[in-house]
C-alpha positions as CSV (number, residue, x, y, z in Angstrom):
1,X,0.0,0.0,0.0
2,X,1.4,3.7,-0.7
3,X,0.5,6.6,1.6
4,X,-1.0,9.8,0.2
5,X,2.5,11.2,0.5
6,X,3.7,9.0,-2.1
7,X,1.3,10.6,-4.4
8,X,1.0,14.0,-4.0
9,X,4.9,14.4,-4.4
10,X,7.4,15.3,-7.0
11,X,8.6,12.3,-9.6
12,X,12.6,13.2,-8.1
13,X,10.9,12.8,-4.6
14,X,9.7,9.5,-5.5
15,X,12.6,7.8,-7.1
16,X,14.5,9.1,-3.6
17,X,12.3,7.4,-2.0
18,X,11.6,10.5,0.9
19,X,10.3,14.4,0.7
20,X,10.9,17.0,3.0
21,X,8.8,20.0,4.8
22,X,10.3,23.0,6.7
23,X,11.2,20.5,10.0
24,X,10.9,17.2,8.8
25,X,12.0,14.5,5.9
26,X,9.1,12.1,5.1
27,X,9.6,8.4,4.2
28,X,6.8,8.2,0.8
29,X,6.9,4.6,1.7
30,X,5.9,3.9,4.8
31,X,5.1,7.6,5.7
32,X,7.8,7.6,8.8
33,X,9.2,11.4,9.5
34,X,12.0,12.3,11.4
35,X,12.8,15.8,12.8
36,X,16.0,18.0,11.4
37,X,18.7,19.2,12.9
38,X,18.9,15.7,15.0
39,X,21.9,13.5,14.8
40,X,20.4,10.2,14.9
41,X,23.4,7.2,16.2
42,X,23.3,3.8,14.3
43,X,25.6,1.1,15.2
44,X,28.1,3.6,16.5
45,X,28.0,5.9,13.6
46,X,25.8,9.3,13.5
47,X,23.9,10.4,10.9
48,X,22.5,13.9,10.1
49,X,18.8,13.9,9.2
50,X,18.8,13.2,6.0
51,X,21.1,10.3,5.6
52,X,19.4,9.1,8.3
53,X,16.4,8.9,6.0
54,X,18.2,7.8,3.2
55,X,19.5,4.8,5.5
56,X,15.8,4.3,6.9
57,X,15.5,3.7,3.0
58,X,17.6,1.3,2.4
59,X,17.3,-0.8,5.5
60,X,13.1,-0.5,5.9
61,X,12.6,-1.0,2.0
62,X,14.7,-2.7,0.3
63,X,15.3,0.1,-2.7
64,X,12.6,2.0,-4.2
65,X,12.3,-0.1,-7.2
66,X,12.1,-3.4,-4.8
67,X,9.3,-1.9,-2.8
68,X,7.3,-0.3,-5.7
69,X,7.5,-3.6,-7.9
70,X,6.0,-5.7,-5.2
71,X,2.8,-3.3,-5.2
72,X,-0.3,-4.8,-6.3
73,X,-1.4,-4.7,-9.8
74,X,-3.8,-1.8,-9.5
75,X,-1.0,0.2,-8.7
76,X,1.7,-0.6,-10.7
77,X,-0.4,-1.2,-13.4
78,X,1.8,-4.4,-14.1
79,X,1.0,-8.2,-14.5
80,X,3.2,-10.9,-12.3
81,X,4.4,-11.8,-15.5
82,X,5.4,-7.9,-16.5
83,X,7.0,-7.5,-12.9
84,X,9.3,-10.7,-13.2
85,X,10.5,-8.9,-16.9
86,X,10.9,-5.8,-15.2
87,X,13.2,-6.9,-12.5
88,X,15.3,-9.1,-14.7
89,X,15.4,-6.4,-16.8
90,X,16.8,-4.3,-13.5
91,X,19.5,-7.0,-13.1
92,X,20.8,-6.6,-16.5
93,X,20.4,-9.8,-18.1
94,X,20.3,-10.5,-21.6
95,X,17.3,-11.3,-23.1
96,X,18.4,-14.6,-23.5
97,X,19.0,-15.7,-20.2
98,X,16.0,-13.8,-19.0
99,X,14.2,-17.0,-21.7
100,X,15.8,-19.7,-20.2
101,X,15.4,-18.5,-16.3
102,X,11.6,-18.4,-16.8
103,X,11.5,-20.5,-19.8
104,X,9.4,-19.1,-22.4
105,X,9.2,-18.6,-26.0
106,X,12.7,-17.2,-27.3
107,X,15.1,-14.4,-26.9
108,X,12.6,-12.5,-29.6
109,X,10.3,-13.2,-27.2
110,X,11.8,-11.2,-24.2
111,X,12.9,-8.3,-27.0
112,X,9.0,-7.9,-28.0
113,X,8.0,-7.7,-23.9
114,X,10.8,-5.3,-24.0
115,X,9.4,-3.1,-26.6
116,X,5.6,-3.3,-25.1
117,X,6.8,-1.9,-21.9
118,X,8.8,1.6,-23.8
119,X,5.5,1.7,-25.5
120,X,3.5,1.6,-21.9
121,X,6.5,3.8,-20.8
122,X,5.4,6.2,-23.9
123,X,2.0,6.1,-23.2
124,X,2.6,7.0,-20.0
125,X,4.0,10.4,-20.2
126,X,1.6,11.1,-22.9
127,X,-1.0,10.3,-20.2
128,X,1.2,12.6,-17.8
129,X,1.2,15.6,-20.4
130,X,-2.4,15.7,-20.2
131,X,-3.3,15.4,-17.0
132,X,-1.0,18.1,-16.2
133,X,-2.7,20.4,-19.4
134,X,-6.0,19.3,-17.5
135,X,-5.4,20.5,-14.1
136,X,-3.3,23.6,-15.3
137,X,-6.5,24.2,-16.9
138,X,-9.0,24.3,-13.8
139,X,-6.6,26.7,-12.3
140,X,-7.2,30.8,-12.9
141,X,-4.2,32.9,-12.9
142,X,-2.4,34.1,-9.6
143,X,0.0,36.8,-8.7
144,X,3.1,36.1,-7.0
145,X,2.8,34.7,-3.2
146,X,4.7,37.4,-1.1
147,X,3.9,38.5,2.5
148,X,2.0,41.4,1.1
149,X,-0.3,39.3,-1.4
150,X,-3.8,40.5,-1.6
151,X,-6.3,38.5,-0.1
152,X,-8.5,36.0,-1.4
153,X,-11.7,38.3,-3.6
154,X,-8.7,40.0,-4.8
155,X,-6.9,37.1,-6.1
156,X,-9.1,34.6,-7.2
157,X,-13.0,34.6,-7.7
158,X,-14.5,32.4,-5.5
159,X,-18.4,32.7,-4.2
160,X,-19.4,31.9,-1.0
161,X,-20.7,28.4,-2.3
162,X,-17.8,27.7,-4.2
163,X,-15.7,28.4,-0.8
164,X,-17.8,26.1,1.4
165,X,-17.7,23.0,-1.3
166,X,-13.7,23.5,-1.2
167,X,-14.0,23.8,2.5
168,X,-16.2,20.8,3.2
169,X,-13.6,18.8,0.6
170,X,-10.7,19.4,3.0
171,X,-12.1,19.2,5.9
172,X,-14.2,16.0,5.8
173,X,-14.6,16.1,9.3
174,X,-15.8,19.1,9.7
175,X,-14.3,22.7,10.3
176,X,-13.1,21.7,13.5
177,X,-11.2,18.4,12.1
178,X,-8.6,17.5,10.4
179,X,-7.3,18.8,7.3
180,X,-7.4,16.0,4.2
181,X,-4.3,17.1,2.7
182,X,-2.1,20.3,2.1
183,X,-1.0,19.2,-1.5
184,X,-3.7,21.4,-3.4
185,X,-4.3,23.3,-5.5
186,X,-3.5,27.2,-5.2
187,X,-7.2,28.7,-5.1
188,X,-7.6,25.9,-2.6
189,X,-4.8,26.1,-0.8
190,X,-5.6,29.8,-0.4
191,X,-9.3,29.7,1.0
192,X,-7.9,26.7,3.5
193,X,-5.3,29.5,4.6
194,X,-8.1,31.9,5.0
195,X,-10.0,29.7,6.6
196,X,-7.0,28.7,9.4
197,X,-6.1,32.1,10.0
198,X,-9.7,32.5,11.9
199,X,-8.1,30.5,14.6
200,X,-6.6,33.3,15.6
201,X,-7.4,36.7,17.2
202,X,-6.5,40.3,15.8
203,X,-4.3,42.4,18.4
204,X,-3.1,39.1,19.8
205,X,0.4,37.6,19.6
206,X,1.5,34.0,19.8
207,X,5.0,31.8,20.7
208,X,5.9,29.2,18.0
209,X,4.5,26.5,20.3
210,X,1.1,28.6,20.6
211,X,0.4,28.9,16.9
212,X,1.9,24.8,16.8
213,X,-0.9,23.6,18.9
214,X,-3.7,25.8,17.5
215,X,-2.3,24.2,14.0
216,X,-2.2,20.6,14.8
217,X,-4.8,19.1,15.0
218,X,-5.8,20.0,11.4
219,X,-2.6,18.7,9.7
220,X,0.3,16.5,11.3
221,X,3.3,18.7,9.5
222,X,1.6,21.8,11.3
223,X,4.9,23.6,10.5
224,X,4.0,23.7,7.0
225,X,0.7,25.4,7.6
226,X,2.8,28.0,10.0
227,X,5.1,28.5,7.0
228,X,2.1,29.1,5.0
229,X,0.3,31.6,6.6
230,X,3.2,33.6,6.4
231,X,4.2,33.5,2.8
232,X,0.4,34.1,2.2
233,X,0.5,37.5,4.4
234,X,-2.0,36.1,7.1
235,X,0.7,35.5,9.9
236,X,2.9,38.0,10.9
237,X,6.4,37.2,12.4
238,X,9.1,39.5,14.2
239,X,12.3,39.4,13.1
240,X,14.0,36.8,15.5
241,X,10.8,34.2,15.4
242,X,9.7,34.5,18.9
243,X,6.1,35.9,18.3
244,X,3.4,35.6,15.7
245,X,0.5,37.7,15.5
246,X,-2.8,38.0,13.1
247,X,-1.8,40.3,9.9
248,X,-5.0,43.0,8.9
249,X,-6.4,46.2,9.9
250,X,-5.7,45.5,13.8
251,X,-2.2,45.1,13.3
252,X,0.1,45.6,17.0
253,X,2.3,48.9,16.5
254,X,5.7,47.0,16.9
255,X,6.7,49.9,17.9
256,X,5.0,50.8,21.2
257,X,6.6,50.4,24.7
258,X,3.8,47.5,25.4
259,X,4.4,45.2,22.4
260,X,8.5,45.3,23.6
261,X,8.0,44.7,26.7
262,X,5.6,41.8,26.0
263,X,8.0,40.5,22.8
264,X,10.1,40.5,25.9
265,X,7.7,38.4,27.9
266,X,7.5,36.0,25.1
267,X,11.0,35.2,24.7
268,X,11.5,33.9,28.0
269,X,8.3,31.4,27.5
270,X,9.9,29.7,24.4
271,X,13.0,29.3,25.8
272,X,14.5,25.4,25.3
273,X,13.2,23.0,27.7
274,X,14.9,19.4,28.6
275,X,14.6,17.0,31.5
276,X,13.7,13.4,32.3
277,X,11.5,11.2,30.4
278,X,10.3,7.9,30.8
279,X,9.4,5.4,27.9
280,X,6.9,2.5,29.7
281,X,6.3,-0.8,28.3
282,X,2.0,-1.4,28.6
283,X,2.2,-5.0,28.1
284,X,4.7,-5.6,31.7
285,X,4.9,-1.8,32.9
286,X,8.5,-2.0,32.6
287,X,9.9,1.7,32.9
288,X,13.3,3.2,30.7
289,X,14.2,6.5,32.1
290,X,16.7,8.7,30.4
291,X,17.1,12.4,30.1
292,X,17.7,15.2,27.2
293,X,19.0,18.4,26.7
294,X,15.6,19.4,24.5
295,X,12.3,17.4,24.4
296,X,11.9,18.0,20.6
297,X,14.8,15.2,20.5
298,X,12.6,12.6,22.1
299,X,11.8,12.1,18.4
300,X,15.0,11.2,17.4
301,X,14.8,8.3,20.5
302,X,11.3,7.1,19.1
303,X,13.3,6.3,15.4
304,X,16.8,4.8,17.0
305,X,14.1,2.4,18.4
306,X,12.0,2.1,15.6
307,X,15.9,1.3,13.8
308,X,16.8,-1.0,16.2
309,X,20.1,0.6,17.6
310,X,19.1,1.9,20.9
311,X,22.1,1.4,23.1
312,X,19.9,-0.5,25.5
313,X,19.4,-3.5,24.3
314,X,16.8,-5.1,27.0
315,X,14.6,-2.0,26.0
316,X,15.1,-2.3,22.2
317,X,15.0,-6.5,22.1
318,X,11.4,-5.6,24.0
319,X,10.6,-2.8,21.5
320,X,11.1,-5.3,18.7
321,X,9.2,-8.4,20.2
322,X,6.1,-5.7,21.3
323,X,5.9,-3.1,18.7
324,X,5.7,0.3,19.3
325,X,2.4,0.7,20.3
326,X,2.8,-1.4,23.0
327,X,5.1,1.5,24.9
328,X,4.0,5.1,25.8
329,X,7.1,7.9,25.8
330,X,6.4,10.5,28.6
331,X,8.5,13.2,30.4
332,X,8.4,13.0,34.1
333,X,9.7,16.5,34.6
334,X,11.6,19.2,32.6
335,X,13.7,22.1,33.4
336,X,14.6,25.6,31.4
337,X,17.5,26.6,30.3
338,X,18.8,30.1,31.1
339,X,19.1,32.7,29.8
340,X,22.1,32.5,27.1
341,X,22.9,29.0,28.9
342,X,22.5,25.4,28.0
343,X,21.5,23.0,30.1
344,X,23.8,21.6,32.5
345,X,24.9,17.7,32.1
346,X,25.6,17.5,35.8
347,X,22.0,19.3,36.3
348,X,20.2,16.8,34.2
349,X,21.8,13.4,35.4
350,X,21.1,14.8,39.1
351,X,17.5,15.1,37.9
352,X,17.6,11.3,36.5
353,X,19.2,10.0,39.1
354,X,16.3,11.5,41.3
355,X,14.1,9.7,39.3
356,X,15.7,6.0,38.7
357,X,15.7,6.3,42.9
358,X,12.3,7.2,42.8
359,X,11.2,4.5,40.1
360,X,13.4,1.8,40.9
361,X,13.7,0.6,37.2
362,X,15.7,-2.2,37.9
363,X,15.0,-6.3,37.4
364,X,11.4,-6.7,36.8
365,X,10.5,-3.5,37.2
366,X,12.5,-1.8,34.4
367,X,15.4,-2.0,31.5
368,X,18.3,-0.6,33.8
369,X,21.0,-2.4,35.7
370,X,21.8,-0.3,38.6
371,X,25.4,-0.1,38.1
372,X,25.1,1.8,35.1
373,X,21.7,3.7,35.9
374,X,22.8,7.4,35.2
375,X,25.2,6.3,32.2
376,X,22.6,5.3,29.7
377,X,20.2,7.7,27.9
């Protein structure tokens, strides 16, 4: 089965196998993201985001090719018999060997199977031409996207009826639920925009995590819509990306000695936050307890299990026999850095060790050996 993902992306995307958004790479496979900017360890090497993905790749699916050519019929479009060609073909093998390793007709045979699939190749991007010609079509004419882009009746001509059929298309569920997709196209993409934005109030201002968790339950890369908004002029953003506010007539004076002082305030609340978390098994309530620097990271833990190299091996060998959905990832408490300071090391293994004495994750009760409690993470 392929993920919506898969189809809504670029033809270089899908031969890579992955895509990417503002904060994420995306697997098109199996629809697995992983966060940027985290070095993700594997068998004692690191990996920056994106070769971790690449390596997810290759070690989750095979190639490309081998995943996609297993796909059923109805989406490959292929026969068993066409799929067996193909990957012969794939191997490099002659056209007589491919006759004597399946052991039909003759090497002219293999040559005419050859030529029916360039033809179904040709057709193919014939088919491709038009659709593109088709939906290029349904689409009027737009002006650039810039922060100061005009607003919807001034870009596109779209009734009230017309608005609340695109509406009730990407929003199955409702205006309250989640989004169907962001892949659309620009008139649509610009009255689900419109429609966002009414989340939030003129005159007010938001952190990054505030306009996060008013975005996320509509669409799981909320980061994308957050991008969004702001290229399409209904967000505003200062300059150093600690508040967001509602663009239009009501606009905050950035200027005045109240919006400073509480740009001020806001900095200090999205300031980096780590501590001690705790990943529990459901099915024996055994308890892991490690700590990080930042809590966007505990991401990056979820996947080293998911890739089977998590340094503890009684936690991952459980991980593997469970699943992942037998085990819930929690912090038990968190601390801020400050100001201009990172976390202190010493400060967060105190705050573990607090916690493995507290817990007692040890034998049956957890994945830690108590010699070696505040070394593992």
């Amino acid at each position: 089965m392929v993920n919506d993902l898969f189809w809504e992306s670029s033809f270089e995307d899908m031969k890579k196998g992955y895509g990417e958004s503002e904060e994420h790479y995306h697997c098109l496979l199996c629809g697995e993201s992983i966060e940027k900017g985290i070095i993700y360890p594997v068998e004692g090497v690191f990996y920056e985001a994106k070769r971790y993905m690449k390596l997810h790749v290759e070690q989750q699916h095979g190639s490309v090719f081998h995943h996609l050519i297993e796909l059923d019929k109805d989406v490959t479009g292929l026969s068993d018999h066409q799929k067996n060609l193909v990957k012969f073909f794939k191997e490099g093998k002659s056209d007589s060997d491919i006759q004597k390793e399946m052991g039909i007709g003759s090497s002219s045979t293999i040559r005419n199977h050859r030529f029916t699939l360039k033809k179904k190749e040709r057709q193919a991007k014939v088919f491709l031409t038009l659709m593109e010609l088709l939906n290029d079509g349904e689409e009027e004419k737009a002006v650039p996207v810039t922060n100061t882009a005009p607003r919807r009746s001034q870009r596109y001509s779209v009734s009230d009826e017309e608005r609340e059929k695109i509406l009730a298309k990407n929003f199955p569920q409702g205006l309250n639920g989640p989004l169907r997709t962001f892949y659309l196209q620009e008139k649509h993409r610009l009255v689900v925009l419109e429609e966002l934005s009414g989340h939030f109030d003129f005159g007010s201002t938001y952190t990054e995590k505030e306009v996060n968790d008013r975005l996320a339950p509509f669409y799981d890369d909320y980061a994308v819509l957050r991008r969004y908004l702001i290229e399409y002029g209904f967000l505003e953003r200062s300059a150093d990306g600690s508040s967001y506010w509602r663009k239009g007539e009501t606009e905050m004076n950035t200027d005045s000695k109240d919006y400073k002082k509480q740009m001020k305030q806001l900095a200090k609340e999205v300031k980096t936050e780590g501590g001690v978390y705790q990943i529990k098994n459901l099915h024996n309530n055994k308890i892991y307890i490690g700590s990080t620097p930042n809590i966007k990271t505990l991401n990056g833990v979820k996947f080293t299990l998911k890739m089977n190299t998590h340094q503890n091996k009684k936690l991952q060998n459980e991980w593997n026999t469970y699943g992942a959905d037998a085990f819930s990832i929690e912090m038990l408490e968190t601390i801020k850095r400050e100001e201009e300071k990172a976390l202190s090391k010493k400060d967060l293994l105190k705050l573990e060790a607090k916690w493995l004495e507290k817990l007692q994750p040890y034998g049956e009760k957890g994945y830690h050996s108590p010699k070696a409690d505040t070394k593992e993470k």
